[in-house]
Backbone as a printed PyTorch tensor [residue, N CA C, xyz], in Angstrom:
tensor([[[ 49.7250, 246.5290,  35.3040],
         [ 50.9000, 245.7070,  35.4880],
         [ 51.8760, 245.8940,  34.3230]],

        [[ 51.5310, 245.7300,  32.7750],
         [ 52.3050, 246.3260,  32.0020],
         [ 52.7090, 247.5990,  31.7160]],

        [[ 51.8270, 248.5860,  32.6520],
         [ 52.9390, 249.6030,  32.2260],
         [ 54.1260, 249.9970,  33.2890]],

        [[ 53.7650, 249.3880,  34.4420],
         [ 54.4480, 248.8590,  35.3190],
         [ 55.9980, 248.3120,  34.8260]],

        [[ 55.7190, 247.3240,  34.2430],
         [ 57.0770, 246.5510,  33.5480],
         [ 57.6970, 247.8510,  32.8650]],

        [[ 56.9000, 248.3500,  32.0720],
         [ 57.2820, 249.2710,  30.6190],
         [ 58.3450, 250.1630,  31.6460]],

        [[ 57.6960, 250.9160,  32.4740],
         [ 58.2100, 251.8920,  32.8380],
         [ 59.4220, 251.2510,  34.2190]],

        [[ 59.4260, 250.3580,  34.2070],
         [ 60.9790, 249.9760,  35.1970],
         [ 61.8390, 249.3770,  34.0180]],

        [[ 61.4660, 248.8850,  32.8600],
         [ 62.5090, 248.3290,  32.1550],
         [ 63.4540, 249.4610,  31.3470]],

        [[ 62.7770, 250.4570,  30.9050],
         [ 62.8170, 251.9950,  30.3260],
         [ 64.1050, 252.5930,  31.3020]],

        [[ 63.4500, 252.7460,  32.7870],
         [ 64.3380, 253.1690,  33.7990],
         [ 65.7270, 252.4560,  33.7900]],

        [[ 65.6320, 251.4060,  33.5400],
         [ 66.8080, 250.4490,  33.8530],
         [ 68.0320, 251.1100,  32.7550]],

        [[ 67.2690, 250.8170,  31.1200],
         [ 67.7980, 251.1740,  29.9840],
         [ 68.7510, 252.6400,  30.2610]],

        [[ 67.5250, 253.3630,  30.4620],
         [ 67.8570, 255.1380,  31.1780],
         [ 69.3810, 255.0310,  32.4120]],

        [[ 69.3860, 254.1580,  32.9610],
         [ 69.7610, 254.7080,  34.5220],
         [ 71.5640, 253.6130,  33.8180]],

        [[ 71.2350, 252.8790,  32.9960],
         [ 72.4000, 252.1510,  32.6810],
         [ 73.3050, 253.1000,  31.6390]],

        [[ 72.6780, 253.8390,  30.5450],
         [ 73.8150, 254.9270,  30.2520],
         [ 74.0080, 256.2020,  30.7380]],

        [[ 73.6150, 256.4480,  32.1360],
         [ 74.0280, 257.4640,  32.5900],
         [ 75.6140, 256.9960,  33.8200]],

        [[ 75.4100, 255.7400,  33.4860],
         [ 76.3900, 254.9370,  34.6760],
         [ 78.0430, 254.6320,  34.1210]],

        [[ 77.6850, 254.6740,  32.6310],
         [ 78.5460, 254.5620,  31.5810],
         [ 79.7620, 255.8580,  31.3210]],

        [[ 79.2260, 257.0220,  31.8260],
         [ 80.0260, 258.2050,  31.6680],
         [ 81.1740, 257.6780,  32.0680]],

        [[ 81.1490, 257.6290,  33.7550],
         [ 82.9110, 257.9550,  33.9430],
         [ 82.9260, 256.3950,  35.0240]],

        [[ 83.1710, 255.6430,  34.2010],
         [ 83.4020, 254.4720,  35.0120],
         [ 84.8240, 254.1810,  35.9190]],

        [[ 85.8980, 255.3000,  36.1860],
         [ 86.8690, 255.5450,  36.8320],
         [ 86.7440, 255.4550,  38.4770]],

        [[ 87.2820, 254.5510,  39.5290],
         [ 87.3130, 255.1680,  40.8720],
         [ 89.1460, 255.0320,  41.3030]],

        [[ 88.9530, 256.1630,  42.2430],
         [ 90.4790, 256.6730,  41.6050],
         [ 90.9920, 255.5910,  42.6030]],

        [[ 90.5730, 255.2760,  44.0710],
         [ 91.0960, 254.3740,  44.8980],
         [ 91.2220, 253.1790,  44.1020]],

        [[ 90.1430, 252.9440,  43.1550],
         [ 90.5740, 251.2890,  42.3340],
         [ 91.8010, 251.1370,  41.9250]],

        [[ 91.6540, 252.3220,  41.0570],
         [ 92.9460, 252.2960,  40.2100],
         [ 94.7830, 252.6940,  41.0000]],

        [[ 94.2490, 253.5530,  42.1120],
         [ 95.5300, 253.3220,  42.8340],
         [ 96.3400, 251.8420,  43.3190]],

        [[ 95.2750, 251.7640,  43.4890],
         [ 95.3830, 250.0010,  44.3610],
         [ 95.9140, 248.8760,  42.6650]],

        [[ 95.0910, 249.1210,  41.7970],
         [ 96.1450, 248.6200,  40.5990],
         [ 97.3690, 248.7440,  40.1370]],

        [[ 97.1190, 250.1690,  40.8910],
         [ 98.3780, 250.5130,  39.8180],
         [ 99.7910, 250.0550,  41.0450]],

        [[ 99.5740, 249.8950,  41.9980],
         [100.3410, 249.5420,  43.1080],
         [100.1230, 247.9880,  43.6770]],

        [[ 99.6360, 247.2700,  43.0260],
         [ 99.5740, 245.9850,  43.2660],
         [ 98.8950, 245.5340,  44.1230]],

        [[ 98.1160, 246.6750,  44.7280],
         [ 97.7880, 246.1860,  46.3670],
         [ 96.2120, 245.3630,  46.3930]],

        [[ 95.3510, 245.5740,  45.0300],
         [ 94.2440, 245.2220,  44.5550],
         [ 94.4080, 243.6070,  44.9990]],

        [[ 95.3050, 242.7130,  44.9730],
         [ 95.2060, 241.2470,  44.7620],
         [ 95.1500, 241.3680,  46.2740]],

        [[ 95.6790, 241.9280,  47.0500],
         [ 95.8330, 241.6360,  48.6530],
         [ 94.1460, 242.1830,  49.1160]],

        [[ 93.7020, 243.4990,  48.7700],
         [ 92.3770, 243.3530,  49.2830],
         [ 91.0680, 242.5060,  48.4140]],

        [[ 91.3480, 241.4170,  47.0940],
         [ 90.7970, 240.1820,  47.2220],
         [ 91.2450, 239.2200,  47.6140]],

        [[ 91.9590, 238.9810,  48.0670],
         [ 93.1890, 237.8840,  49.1990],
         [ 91.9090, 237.9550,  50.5410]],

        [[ 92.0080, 239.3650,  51.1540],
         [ 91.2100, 239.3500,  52.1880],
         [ 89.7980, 239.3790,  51.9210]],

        [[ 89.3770, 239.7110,  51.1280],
         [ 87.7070, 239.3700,  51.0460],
         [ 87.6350, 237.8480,  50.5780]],

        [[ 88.2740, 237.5540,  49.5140],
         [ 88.3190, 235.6330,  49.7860],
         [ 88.2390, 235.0180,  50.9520]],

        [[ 89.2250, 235.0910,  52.1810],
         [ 89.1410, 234.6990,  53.1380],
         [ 88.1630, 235.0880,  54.2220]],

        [[ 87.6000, 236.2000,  54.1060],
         [ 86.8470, 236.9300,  54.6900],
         [ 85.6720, 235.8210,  54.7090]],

        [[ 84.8880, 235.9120,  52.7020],
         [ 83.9230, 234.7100,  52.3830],
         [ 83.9210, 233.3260,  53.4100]],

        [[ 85.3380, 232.8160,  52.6230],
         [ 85.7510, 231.4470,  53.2270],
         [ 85.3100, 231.2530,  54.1080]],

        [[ 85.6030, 232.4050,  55.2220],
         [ 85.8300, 231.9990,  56.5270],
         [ 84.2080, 231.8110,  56.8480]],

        [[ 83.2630, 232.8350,  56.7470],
         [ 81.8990, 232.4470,  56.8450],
         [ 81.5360, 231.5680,  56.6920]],

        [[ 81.7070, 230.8590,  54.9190],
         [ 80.9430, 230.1290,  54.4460],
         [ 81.7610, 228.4560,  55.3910]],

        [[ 82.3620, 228.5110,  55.7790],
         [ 83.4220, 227.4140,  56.6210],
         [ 82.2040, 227.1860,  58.0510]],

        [[ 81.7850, 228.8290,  58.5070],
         [ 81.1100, 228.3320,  60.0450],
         [ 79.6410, 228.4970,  59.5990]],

        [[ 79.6320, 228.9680,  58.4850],
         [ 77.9860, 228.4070,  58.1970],
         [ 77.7510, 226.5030,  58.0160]],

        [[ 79.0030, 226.7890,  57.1670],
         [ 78.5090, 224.7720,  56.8070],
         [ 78.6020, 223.8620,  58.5460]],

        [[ 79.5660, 224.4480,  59.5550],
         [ 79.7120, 224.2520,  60.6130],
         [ 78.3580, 223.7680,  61.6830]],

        [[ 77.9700, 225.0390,  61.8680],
         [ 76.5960, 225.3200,  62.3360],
         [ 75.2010, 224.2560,  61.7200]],

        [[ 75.2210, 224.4070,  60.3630],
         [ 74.6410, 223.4090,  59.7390],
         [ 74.4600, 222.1910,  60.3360]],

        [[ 75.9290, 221.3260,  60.3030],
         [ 76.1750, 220.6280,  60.8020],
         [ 75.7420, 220.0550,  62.3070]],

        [[ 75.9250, 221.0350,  63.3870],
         [ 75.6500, 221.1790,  64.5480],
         [ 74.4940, 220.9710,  64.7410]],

        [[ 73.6390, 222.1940,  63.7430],
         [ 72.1960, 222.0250,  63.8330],
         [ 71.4480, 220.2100,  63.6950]],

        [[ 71.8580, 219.9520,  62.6130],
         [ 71.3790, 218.3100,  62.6370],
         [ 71.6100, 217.4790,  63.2110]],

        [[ 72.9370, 217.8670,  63.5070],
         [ 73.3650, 216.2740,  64.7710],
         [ 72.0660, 217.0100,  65.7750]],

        [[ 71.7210, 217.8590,  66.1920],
         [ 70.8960, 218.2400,  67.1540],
         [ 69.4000, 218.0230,  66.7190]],

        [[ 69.1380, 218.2530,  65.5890],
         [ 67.7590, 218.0790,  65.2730],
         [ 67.5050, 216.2780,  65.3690]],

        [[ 68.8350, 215.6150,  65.0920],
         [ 68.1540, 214.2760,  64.6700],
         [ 68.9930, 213.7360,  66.1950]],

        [[ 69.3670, 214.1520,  67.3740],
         [ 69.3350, 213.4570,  69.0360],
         [ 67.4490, 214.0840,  68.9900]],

        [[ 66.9470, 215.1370,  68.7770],
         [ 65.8310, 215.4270,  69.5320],
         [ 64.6320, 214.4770,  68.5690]],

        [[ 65.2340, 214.1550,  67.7190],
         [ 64.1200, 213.2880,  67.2150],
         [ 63.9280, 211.6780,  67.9440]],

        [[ 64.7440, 211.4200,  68.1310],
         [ 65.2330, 210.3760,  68.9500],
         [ 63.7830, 210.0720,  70.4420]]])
């Protein structure tokens, strides 16, 4: 089990400065450099929202239903 640990924590160390070279993606930086970056987190915000809106929904649904069948 410890060498287990040894040898994934090692890997981690290893695999984290090889990630460090070229931290550049050129689409990121287009989208910065053109403003357009705030509009595609505009839409993944709402994207979230919108889930986390019909999850709490459903939730909801679910219990009014669990507590008629308890009834």
């Amino acid at each position: 089990m410890g060498k287990r640990i040894g040898f994934l924590i090692s890997f981690i160390v290893l695999s984290l400065g090889l990630k460090a070279q070229d931290m550049s993606v050129e689409m990121a930086d287009t989208f910065r450099e053109e403003g357009k970056i705030y509009v595609v987190v505009a839409v993944v915000a709402v994207a979230f929202l919108g889930l986390f809106i019909y999850l709490i929904t459903q939730d909801l649904r679910l219990r009014k239903l669990e507590k008629s069948m308890e009834k």
